[in-house]
N, C-alpha and C positions, 0 to 999 in steps of 0.2 A: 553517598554515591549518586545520588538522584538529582540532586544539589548538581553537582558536577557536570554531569550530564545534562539536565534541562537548562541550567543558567544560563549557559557559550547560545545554544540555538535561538535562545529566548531574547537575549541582546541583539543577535543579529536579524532575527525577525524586523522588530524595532525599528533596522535600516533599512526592511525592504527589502533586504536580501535571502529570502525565503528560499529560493534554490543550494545555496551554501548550507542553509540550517539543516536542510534534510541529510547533509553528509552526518551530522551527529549520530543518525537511525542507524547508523553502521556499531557504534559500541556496544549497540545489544546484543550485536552479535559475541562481541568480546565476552560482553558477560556471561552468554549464553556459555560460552564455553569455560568461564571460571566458577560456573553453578550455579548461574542465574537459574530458576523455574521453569521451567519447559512452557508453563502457565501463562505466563507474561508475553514473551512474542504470539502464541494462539489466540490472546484476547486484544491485543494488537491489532492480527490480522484479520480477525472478527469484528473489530471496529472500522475497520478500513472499509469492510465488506457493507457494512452497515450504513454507513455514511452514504457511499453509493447510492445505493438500493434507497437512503431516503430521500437523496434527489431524483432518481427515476421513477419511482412509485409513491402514492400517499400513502401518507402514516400508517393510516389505519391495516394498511394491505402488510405495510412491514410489522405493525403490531401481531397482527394474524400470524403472521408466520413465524414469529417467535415464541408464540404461544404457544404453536404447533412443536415445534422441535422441542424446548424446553418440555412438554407433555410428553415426547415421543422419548425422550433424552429420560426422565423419571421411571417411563413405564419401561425402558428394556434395560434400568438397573434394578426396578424392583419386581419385575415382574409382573406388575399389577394392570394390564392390560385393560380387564373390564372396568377399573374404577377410571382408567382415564379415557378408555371409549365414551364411558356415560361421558367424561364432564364433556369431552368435545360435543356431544351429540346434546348436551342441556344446552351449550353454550351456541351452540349454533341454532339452535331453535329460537334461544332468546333472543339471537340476535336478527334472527327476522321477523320475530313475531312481537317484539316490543315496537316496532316502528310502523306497524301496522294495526297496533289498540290504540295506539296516539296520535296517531297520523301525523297532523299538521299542528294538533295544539302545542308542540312544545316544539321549539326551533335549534334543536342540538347539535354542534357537528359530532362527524362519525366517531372523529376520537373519542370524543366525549361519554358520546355510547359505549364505545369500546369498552371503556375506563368503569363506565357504570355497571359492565356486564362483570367485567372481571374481577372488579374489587371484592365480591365475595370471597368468590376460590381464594383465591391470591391470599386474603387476610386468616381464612382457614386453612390453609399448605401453611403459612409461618407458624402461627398457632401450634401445628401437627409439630411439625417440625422441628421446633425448639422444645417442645412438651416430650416429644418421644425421642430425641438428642439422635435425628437421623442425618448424618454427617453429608450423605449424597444428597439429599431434599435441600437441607441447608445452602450446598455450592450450589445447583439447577436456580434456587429461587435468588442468590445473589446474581448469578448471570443474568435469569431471568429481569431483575429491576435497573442490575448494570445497565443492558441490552437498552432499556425503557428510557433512562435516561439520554445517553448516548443518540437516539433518535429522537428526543423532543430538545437538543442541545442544538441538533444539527441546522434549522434554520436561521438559529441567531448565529451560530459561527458565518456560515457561509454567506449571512447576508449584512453583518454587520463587523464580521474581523477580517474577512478574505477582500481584498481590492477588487477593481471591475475585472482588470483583465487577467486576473487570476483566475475568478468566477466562469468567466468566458470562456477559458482555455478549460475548465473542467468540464463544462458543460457541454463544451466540443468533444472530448474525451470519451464523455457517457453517450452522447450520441445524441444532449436534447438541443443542440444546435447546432446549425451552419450555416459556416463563414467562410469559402474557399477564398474570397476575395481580401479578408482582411486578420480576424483573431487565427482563422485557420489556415492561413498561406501558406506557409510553412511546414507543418506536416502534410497537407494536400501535396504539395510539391514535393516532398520528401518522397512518401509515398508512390507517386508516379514517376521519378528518378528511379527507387530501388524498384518498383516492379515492369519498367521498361529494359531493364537489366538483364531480365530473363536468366538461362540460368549460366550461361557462361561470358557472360558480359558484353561489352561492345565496344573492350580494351581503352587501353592505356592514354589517356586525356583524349578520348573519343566521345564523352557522356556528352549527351546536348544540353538535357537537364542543366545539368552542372556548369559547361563549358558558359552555356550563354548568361548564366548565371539566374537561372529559375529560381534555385534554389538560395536563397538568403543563408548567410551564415555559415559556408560552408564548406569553411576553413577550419569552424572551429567548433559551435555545437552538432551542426548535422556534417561532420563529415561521413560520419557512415552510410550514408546515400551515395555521398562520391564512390565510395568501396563499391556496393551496391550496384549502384548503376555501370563501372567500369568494368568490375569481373566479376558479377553478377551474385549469382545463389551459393556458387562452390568456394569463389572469393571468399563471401561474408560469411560462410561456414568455417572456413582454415583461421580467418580475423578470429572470430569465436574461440576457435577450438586453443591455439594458442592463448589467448586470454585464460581460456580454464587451467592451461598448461602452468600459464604460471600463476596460478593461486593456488595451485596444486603443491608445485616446487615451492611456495612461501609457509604455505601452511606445515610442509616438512620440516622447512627449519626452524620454526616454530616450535613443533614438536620435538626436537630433537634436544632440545636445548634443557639444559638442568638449572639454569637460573630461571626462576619463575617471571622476573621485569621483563627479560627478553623474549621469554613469550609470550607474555599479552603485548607488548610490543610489536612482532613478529604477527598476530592476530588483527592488531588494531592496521596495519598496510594491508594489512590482505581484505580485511573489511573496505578499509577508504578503498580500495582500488577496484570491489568487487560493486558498493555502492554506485563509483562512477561509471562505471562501467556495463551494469543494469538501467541505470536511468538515462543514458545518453543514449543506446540503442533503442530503450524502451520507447523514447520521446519521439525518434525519428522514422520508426515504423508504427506508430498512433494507439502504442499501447500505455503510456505514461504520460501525462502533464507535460506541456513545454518548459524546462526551466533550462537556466543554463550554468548546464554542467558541463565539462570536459569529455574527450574520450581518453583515458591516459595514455601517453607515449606518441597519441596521434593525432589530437587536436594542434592544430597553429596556438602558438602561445608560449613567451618565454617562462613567464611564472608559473603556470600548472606545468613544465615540461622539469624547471631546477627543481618546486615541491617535491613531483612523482619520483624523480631519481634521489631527491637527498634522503625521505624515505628509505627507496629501496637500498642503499650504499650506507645507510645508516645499521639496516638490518644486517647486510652485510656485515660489516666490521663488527656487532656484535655477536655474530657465529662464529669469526676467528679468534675469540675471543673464549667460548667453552672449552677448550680445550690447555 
C-alpha cells in the first residue's frame, strides 16, 4: 500500500512537479477511512508542525519543547508529576550551570549541549522502559526520538532537496522573508485583491486588482481573489459553503453504496476535490505554499475542468449501478 502511494508522487517529484505530488496527501484520507490508524495522519501533522517550527526557531529551542511536552505527555499518563518536575528542574539547572563551569574552554554548539544533557535521562527512560514492559513510556520515547530525528533531517531536506524558489516561497509563508516585488508578488497581490473586497464586493468585472491585471494568474491558480475581490466576504463564503455542500453529497454516496471499490472510489474524488480545493484557497489568501493547483469547476483550463467532471460522472454512473 505504501508502495503505491509514495511511488506515483515520488516520480513526479523527479519532474519538478511538486505541486501535483501533494495531490497523492489526499489517499490518506481514503485510508483513513478504510482503517488506516488514527496514528499516522497525527504524526503527519506533528511533522508538518515540526518542520515549521525548525525553520523559525533553532534547534535547540524546538529540542526544548519537545522535551517539555513528551515530559508533560509521560507525567499526566502516569501520574508521576514529582519525578518529572525533578528531571526538568535537574535539567534546567544543568543546563545553565554547565556553561558557566566551562565557560569558553570547550567551544560547543547549543545542540550539542542539549544532546549531552539529555542523553542521560533519555538512555535511563528506555532502560526503564523496556525492563518494566511500560507500553505508554515506550510510544512517548519513540515519538520522543521520532520527533529528534525529524528536526536534525530538516536542514538537509530544505537546503539541499527543496529548489530555490520552493525554499523562497516557504520562507515567505513562515514570515522569515520578504519579497512583495518578486517570490512574493502574487500572494501580496492576492491578498490585497481579496481584502479590498471588503465585505460585499465591488461587483461584477469591477475588481481593479484583477481587471488591470495586478494579480498574475488569475484565471486559473488565484482565481479566488477575483471571487474575493468582486463579491467580497459573503461571495467567498457561499464559493466555500457550496464546496462543503458537495463533499458533503459525495461522501453520501459513498457511503451508501454496498460495493466496497465504489466507495473508496466515491472517497478518493471527494479527497482529490477536497485536496484541491484546501490548497488553492489556502495559497491565495497566504496561508499555504504557492503551488499550482486548480480550484475545481472554476479555474480557466480544459484538462483540470474534463479530469474534475469525468471523476465526478464516473462516480455517478457507479451509484446507478447499486441497485
Amino acid at each position: 500500500t505504501c508502495a503505491i502511494i509514495l511511488l506515483p508522487p515520488l516520480l513526479i517529484v523527479l519532474e519538478n512537479e511538486t505541486g501535483l505530488a501533494l495531490v497523492y496527501a489526499a489517499f490518506f484520507l481514503v485510508l483513513y477511512r478504510e482503517g488506516l490508524s488514527g496514528w499516522i495522519p497525527i504524526f503527519g501533522i506533528f511533522a508538518i508542525i515540526l518542520f515549521a517550527l525548525s525553520i523559525i526557531w533553532e534547534e535547540v529551542h524546538v529540542f526544548m519543547m519537545i522535551t517539555a511536552i513528551c515530559a508533560a505527555g509521560y507525567a499526566l499518563v502516569s501520574r508521576k508529576w514529582g519525578y518529572v518536575a525533578g528531571f526538568l528542574s535537574l535539567f534546567i539547572t544543568a543546563w545553565q550551570l554547565v556553561p558557566r563551569l566551562f565557560g569558553d574552554q570547550i567551544d560547543w554548539s547549543p545542540t550539542l549541549w542539549f544532546f549531552m544533557l539529555i542523553a542521560p535521562f533519555l538512555i535511563t527512560g528506555i532502560v526503564y522502559a523496556f525492563r518494566s514492559r511500560l507500553r505508554v513510556l515506550r510510544l512517548i520515547l519513540l515519538c520522543f526520538c521520532a520527533s529528534f530525528a525529524i528536526v536534525l533531517s530538516v536542514d538537509y531536506f530544505f537546503n539541499h532537496i527543496l529548489h530555490e524558489h520552493q525554499r523562497m516561497r516557504i520562507l515567505i509563508l513562515l514570515g522569515k522573508e520578504e519579497d512583495p516585488q518578486g517570490a512574493g508578488y502574487n500572494v501580496h497581490q492576492s491578498k490585497v485583491a481579496i481584502g479590498s473586497g471588503g465585505f460585499w464586493g465591488k461587483g461584477f468585472l469591477r475588481g481593479t486588482q484583477t481587471k488591470y491585471n495586478f494579480v498574475p494568474e488569475q484565471t486559473t491558480d488565484f482565481i479566488f481573489c477575483t471571487i474575493g475581490e468582486e463579491w467580497g466576504f459573503w461571495g467567498s463564503c457561499v464559493v466555500i459553503a457550496l464546496f462543503l455542500a458537495l463533499f458533503y453529497r459525495i461522501i453520501l454516496i459513498a457511503e451508501r453504496q454496498k460495493d466496497q471499490f465504489t466507495r473508496i472510489y466515491g472517497y478518493c474524488v471527494a479527497s482529490c476535490f477536497f485536496v484541491h480545493f484546501f490548497i488553492n484557497i489556502g495559497m491565495t489568501i497566504g496561508l499555504m505554499p504557492v503551488i499550482g493547483i486548480p480550484l475545481p469547476f472554476i479555474s480557466y483550463g480544459g484538462s483540470s475542468l474534463w479530469a474534475f467532471t469525468i471523476l465526478l460522472f464516473i462516480l455517478l454512473k457507479l451509484d446507478t449501478a447499486r441497485w
